[in-house]
N, C-alpha and C positions, 0 to 999 in steps of 0.2 A: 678585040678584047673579049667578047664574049663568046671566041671561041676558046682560048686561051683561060677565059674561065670554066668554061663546060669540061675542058682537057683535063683542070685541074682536080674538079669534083670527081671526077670520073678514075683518079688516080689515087684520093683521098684512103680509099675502103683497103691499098694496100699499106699503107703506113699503120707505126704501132700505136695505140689510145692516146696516151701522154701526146702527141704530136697532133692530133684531132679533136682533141677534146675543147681547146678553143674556137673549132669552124662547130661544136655541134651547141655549145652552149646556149646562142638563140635560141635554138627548138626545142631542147629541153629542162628542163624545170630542176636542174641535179638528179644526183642520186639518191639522196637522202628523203626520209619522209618528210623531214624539218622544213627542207629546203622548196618542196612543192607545197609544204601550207604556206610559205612564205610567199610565192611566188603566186598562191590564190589570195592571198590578203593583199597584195598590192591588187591585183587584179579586180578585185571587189572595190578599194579604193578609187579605183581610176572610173569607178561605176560599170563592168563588167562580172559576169558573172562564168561559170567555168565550169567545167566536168574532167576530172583526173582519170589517167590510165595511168596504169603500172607497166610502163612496157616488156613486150615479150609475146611469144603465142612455142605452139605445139610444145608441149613439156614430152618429157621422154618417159615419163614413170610416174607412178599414181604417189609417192611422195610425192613427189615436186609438183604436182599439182593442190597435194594440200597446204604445203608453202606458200601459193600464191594464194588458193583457197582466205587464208588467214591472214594474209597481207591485204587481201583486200577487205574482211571484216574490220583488222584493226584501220584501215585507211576511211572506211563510213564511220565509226568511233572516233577518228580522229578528228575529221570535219564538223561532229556536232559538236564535241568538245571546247572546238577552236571556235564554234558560232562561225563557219566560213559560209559563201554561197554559192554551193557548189556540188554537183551529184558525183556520178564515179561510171564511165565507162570501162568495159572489158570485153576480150576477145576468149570466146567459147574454146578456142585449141591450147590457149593458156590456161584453162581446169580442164586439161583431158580429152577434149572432145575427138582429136587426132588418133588416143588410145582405144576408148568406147562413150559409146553414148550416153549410159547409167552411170557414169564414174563423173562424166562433163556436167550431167543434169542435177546430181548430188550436192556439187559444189556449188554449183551458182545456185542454188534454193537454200541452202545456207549460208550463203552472201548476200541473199531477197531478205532472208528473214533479219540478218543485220539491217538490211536497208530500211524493214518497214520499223522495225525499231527504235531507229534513230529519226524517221519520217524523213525519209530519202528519198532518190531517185535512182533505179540502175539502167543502165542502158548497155544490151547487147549488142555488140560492133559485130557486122557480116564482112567475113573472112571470101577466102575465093569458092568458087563454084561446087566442089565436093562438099561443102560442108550447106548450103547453102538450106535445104532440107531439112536438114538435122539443125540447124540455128533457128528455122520459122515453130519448128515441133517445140524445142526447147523456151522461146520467146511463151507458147501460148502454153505450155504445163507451171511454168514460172509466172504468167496472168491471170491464172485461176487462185495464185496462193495471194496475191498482191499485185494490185492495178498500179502501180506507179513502177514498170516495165516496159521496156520500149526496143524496136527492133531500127533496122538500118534499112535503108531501100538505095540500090546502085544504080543509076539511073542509066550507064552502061550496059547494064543487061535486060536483056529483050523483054523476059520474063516480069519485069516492075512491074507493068500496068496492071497485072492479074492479080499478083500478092496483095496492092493496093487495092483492089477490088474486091477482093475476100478478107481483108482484115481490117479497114479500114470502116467501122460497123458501130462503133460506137464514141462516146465524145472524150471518152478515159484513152481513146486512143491515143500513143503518142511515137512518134518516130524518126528519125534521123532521114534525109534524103541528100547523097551524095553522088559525085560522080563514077567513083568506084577507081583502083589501084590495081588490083591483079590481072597478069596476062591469062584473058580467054577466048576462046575461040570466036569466031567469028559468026558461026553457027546459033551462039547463044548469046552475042554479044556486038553491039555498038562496036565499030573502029575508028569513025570519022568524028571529028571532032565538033563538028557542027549538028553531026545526028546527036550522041550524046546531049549537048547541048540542049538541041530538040526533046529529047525524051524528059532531061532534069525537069523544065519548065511545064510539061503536061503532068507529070507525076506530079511536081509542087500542086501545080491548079486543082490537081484531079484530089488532093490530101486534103486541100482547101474549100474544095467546093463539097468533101463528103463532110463528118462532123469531128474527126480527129485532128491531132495538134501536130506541127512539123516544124523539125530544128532544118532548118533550110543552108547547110553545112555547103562553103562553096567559096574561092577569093576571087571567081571567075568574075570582074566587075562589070563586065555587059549582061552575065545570069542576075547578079545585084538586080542593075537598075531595073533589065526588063520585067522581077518581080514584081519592085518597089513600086513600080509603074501599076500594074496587072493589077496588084494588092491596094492602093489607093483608090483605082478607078471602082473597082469591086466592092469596095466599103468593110475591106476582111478586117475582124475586128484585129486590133493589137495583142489579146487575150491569145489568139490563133497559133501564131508561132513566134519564131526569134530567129534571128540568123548564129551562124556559127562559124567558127575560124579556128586553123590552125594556130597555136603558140609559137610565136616569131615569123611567121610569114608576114613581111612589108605588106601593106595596103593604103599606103599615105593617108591619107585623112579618111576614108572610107569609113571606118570604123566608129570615127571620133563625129560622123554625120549624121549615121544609124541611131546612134545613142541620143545627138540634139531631140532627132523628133519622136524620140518615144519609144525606137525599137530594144526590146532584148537584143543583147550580144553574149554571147555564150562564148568562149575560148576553151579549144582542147588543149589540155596541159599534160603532157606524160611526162613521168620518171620515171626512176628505178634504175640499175644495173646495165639495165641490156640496151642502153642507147646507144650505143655504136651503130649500128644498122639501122635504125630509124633514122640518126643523125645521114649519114651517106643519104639514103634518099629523100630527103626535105636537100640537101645540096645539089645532089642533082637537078630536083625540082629547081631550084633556085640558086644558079650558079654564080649568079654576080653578086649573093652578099659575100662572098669568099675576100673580094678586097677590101672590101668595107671593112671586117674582121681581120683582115693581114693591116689593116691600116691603124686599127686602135693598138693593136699588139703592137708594131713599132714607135707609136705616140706615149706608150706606158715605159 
């Protein structure tokens, strides 16, 4: 069966929307703005808390970066609005950064200044290795205008331990630590899943033992516990970090555990337009909710 599911995933990306748009619905939140404050108001309800994407990266022209530019202002305007709890992640090649650096660095300090406005959060999501530079530059010209900025650490790449080492400097610090998604070389990057592994939980400890905050982003439930475990024994205050989860990734009770004893739970929530492609890869990730979803569709 689960190969038969994997087969299926893996064939999904040639069919037309209309035909997919049922396997992708778990993972994301509509297309509509409506429909992702809604989908953070339950989320708040259920005593989690959330960070929106607007999906999409690399625009192809400096309009269409001011497009997103102002989708994502009115998307901080909309969250204070709504009284939701929730910040706003984005990807630097969705304002430009693909095109130039000063056109990428423009829009997101215009999107900061939304943020501190509405007394926000933004967090800069780390794209693949060419940009990876030009994201850490960007993070700390956008920290000089407004501390409440935060970058991403991949714990796949070789390079973590260092970034963490030179940025991690003060208590306003705050940052994402993830596995990491883009194919890189081997040269500059973790292959094995167990080093990975290895590396995620030195970088957590190493984020925890400096004085800055970490959204500890992961459904890997052996990285969970071994945290949970590390961070107990340690006396890490609660204050320190929160964990993080994809939107519709299964995690049976896992989540609903975190929250009993006290942890933040953060959920990424993306919308917008361009979920097709982020929908295929959460299915491939995750090829056996495919019947789960063939199954409600035949029950309706």
């Amino acid at each position: 069966m689960s190969f038969i599911n994997s087969f299926l995933a893996s064939i999904l990306m040639y069919f037309p929307k209309w035909f997919v748009r049922p396997f992708a619905a778990p993972y994301v939140a509509g297309e509509t703005l409506k429909s992702a404050l809604d989908t953070v108001r339950e989320l708040n309800q259920d005593g989690f808390c959330a960070t929106l994407d607007i999906l999409g990266e690399h625009v192809q022209s400096e309009a269409e970066s001011f497009k997103i530019r102002d989708a994502y202002i009115n998307l901080f305007q909309s969250i204070k609005k709504a009284g939701l709890d929730s910040n706003v992640s984005l990807k630097p090649t969705h304002l430009g950064l693909g095109i130039n650096y000063n056109l990428a660095l423009k829009n997101l300090l215009a999107i900061l200044n939304t943020a501190k406005e509405t007394d926000n959060f933004m967090r800069i999501d780390m794209e693949n290795s060419d940009y990876t530079d030009a994201t850490i530059n960007a993070y700390q010209e956008c920290y000089t205008e407004y501390n409440q900025v935060g970058p991403v650490f991949q714990a796949y790449m070789k390079r973590t331990g260092d970034d963490i080492s030179e940025l991690n400097t003060a208590e306003d610090f705050n940052c994402r630590i993830c596995k990491g998604i883009y194919r890189e070389s081997p040269n500059i990057a973790f292959q094995d899943r167990e080093a990975i592994r290895t590396n995620f939980i030195k970088a957590t400890q190493a984020l925890l033992t400096g004085p800055g905050y970490v959204g500890i982003a992961t459904h890997d439930i052996t990285l969970i516990d071994t945290l949970e475990t590390w961070i107990r024994e340690n006396d890490i205050p609660k204050t320190r970090f929160e964990f993080q989860v994809l939107y519709g990734v299964p995690m049976g009770d896992r989540l609903k555990k975190l929250l009993e004893v006290g942890y933040k739970v953060r959920v990424y929530v993306p919308c917008g337009e361009a979920w097709f492609d982020y929908a295929i890869r959460r299915l491939k990730e995750n090829p056996n909710i495919l019947w789960y979803i063939l199954g409600n569709i035949f029950k309706r």
